[in-house]
C-alpha positions in Angstrom: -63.6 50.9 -84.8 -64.1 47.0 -84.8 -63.3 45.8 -81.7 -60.7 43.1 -81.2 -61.4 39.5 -80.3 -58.4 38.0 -81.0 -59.4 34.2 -80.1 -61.4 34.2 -82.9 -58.8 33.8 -85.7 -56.7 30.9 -86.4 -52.6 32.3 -86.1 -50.8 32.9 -89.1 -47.7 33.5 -88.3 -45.4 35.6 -90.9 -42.1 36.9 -90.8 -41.4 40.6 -90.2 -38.7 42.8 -90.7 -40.2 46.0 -88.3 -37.4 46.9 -86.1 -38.1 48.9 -82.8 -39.4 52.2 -84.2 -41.9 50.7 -86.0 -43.0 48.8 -83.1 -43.0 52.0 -81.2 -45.5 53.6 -83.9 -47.8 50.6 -83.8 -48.3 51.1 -80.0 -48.1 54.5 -80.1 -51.0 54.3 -83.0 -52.8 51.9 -80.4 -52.8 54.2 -77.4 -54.1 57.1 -79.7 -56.8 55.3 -81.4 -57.9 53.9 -77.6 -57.6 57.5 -76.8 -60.1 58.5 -79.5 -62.2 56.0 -78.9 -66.2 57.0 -78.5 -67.7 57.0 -74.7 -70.1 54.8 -76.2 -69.2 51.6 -77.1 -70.4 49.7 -80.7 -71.9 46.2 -80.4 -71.1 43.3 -82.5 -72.8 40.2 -83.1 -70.1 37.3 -82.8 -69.2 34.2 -81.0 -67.5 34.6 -77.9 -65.2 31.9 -76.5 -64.6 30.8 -72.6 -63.0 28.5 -70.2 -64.9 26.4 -67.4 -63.9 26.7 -64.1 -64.2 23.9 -61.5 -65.9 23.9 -58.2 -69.1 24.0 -57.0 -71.8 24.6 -59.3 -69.4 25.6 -61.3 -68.8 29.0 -63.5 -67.0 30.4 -66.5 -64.2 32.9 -67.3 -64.1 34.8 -70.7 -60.6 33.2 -72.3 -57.8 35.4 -73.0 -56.1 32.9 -75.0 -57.6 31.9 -78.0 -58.8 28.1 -79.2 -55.7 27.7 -81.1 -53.4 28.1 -79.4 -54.9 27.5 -75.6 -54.1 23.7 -74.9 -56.8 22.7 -72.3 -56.2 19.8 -69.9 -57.6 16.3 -69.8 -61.4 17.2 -67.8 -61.4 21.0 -69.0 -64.8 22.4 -70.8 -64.8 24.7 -73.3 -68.0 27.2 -73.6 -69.1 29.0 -76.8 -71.2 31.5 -77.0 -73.2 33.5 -79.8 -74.0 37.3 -78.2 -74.5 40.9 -79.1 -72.2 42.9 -77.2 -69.6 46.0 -77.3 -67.0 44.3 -75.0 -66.1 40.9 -72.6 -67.8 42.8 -69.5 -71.0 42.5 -71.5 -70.8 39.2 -73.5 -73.2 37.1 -72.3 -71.9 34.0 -70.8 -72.9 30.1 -71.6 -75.8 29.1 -70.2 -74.9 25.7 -69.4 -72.7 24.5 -66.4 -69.4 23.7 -67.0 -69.6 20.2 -65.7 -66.9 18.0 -67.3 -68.1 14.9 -65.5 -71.7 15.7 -66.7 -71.0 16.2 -70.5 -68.3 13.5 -71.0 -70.2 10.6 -68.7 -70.2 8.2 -71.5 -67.0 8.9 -73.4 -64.7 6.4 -71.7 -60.8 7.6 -71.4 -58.3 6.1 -74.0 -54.4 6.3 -73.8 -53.0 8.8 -76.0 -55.8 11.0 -75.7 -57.4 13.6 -73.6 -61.5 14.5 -73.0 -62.9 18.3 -73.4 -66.6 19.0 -72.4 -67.7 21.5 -75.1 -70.7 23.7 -74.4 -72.3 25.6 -77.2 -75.0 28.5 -76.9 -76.2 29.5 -79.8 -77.6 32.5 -77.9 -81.0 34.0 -77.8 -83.9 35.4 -80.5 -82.7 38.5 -79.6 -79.5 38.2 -80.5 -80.0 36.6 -83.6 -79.3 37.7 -87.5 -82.8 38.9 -89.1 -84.5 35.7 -90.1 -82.9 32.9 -88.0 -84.0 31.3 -85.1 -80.8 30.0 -82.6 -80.7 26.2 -81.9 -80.9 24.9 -78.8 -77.9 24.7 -76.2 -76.0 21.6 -76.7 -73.1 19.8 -75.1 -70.5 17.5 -76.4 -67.5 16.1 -75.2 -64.2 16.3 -77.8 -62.0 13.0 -77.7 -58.8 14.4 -79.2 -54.7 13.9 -79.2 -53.2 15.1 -75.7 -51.8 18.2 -77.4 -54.6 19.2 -79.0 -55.7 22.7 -78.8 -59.6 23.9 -77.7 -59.8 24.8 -81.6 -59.4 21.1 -82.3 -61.8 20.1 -80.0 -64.0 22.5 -81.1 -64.0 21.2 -84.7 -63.9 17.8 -83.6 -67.6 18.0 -82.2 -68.9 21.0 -83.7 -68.7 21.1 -87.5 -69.5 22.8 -89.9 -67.6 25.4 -88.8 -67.5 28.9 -91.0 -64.8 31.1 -91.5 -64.1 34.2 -93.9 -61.2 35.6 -96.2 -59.4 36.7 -93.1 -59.7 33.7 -91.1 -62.2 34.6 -88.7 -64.5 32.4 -87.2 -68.5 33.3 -88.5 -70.4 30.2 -87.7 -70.3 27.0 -85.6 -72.4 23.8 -86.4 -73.5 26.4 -89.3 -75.1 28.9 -87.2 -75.5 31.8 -88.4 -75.8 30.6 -91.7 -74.1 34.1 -92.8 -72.5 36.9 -91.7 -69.6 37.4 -89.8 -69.1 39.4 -86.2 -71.5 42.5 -87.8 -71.7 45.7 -86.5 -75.3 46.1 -85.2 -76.8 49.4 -85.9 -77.4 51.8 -83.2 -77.3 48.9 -80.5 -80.2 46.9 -81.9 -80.3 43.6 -82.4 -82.4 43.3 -85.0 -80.1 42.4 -87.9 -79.1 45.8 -88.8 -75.0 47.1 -89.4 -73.4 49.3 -90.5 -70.6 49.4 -92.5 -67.9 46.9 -91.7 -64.7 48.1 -89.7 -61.2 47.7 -90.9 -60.1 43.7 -91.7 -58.6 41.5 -88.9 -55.2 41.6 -90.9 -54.8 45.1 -89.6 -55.5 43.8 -86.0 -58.5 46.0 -85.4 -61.1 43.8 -86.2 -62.4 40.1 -84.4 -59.8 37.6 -84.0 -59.7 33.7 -83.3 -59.7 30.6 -84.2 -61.2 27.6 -84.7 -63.5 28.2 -82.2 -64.3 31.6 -80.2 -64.2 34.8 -79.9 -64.8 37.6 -77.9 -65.4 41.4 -77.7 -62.9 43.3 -76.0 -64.2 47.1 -74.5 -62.2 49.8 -75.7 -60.0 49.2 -72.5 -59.0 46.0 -73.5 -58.8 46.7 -77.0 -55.9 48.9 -75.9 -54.2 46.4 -74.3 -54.9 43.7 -76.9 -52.7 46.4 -79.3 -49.8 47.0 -76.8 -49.5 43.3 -76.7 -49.7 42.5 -80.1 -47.0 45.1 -81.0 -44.5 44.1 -78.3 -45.0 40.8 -79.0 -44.0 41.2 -83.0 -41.2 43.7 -81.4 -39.9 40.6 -79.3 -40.0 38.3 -82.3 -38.1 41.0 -84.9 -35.3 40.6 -81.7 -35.2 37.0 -81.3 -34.7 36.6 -84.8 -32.2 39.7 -85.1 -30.0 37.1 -82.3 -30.1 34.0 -84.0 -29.2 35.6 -87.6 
C-alpha cells in the first residue's frame, strides 16, 4: 500500500452525499488495512515538506498541514526536501538552517505582504532517480499576499513545479525531471519500483500541494484515514444542518 502524504496534493474539495454508515466503513476499512499492514515498511522516493522552528541554531518539524492550506506567518521558513523513505520518522530532514533572517536579508518588507524563507534540498545521489544528479541546496525567500499559503510561496520562488493526473506534487524547480513519489524496489535506491499503489483520489496514495509532501509510517497512515473519514463525516453533517 502507498503510503499517505497528504501535504503533497493541492485540495479539491467536492460535495458528498455519504451519511454516517458510510463514514463508519471508510474508517473501519482504514483500521483494517493499518491492521494488515506488512512489519516492514515500503519506501518511496518523494518530496517531503516541513516547517522551521525558531531558536537557537535553529531546527525543523515535519508539517502536518500541507502547503495549501498551512498559512505561515510573516518570518516563517518553509523546508523541502527530496528523500527515500517508508515514513516521516525516517524522511530525511533539510539540510539547511531554518534561518529566516539569513535567507530573506535582502528582501526588504512591503505593506500588504508577508516574507517566507524557503529552503530546498534536492536530496542526495543516493536518493536520486537512475540517471540524475540532485542540484545543490538553495534558499530563497517568497514575497507574497499576507494570506498566502506555503504552497504560494513555494511556487512563487521555486518554479517549475510538476504535478500529475491526480494532483500530486512530482518535481520542484524541475527536479526530478520525471516520476512521481515511486515505490523503490526492495529498499534500494537505485531507481528501481515496483508497480505503483492505488491513486491519491482513493486517499491511499501521496498527497499535497503545491509544495510538499511527506511519508507517513503505517501508524500515521492510520490516523491520516480516521481523520480524513471523520472529517468528510463532519462535512456530510454540516451540510445536512444548513439544508
Amino acid at each position: 500500500m502507498r503510503p499517505m502524504m497528504c501535504h503533497v496534493i493541492r485540495p479539491v474539495m467536492r460535495g458528498s452525499r455519504c451519511g454516517r454508515g458510510a463514514a463508519a466503513l471508510l474508517l473501519a476499512g482504514a483500521v483494517a488495512g493499518l491492521a494488515a499492514a506488512p512489519a516492514q515498511a515500503q519506501e518511496y522516493r518523494y518530496w517531503s515538506f516541513w516547517e522551521g522552528k525558531a531558536g537557537s541554531g535553529g531546527s525543523w518539524t515535519y508539517a502536518t498541514e500541507g502547503p495549501a492550506t498551512l498559512r505561515p506567518a510573516d518570518g516563517a521558513v518553509a523546508g523541502f526536501r527530496f528523500t527515500v523513505s517508508s515514513g516521516s520518522a525516517k524522511a530525511g530532514t533539510p539540510r539547511t538552517v531554518p534561518d529566516f533572517t539569513a535567507i530573506c536579508r535582502t528582501t526588504p518588507a512591503k505593506p500588504g505582504s508577508k516574507r517566507i524563507g524557503v529552503a530546498l534540498d534536492f536530496g542526495t545521489a543516493a536518493d536520486a532517480p537512475a540517471g540524475e544528479q540532485p542540484p545543490p541546496a538553495r534558499t530563497a525567500c517568497a514575497q507574497v499576499p499576507e494570506d498566502a499559503s506555503a504552497g504560494d510561496a513555494l511556487a512563487a520562488v521555486a518554479k517549475p513545479l510538476r504535478y500529475d493526473a491526480n494532483a500530486l506534487l512530482c518535481a520542484i524547480a524541475g527536479y526530478p525531471r520525471s516520476g512521481c513519489a515511486e515505490q523503490v524496489s526492495n529498499g534500494s535506491k537505485d531507481g528501481a519500483q515496483q508497480s505503483p499503489g492505488t491513486s491519491a483520489a482513493s486517499g491511499t496514495s501521496p498527497a499535497a500541494d503545491s509544495g510538499g509532501s511527506g511519508g507517513p509510517s503505517a501508524g500515521l497512515l492510520g490516523g491520516i484515514a480516521a481523520v480524513v473519514v471523520l472529517g468528510a463525516a463532519g462535512v456530510w453533517q454540516a451540510r445536512r444542518r444548513r439544508g
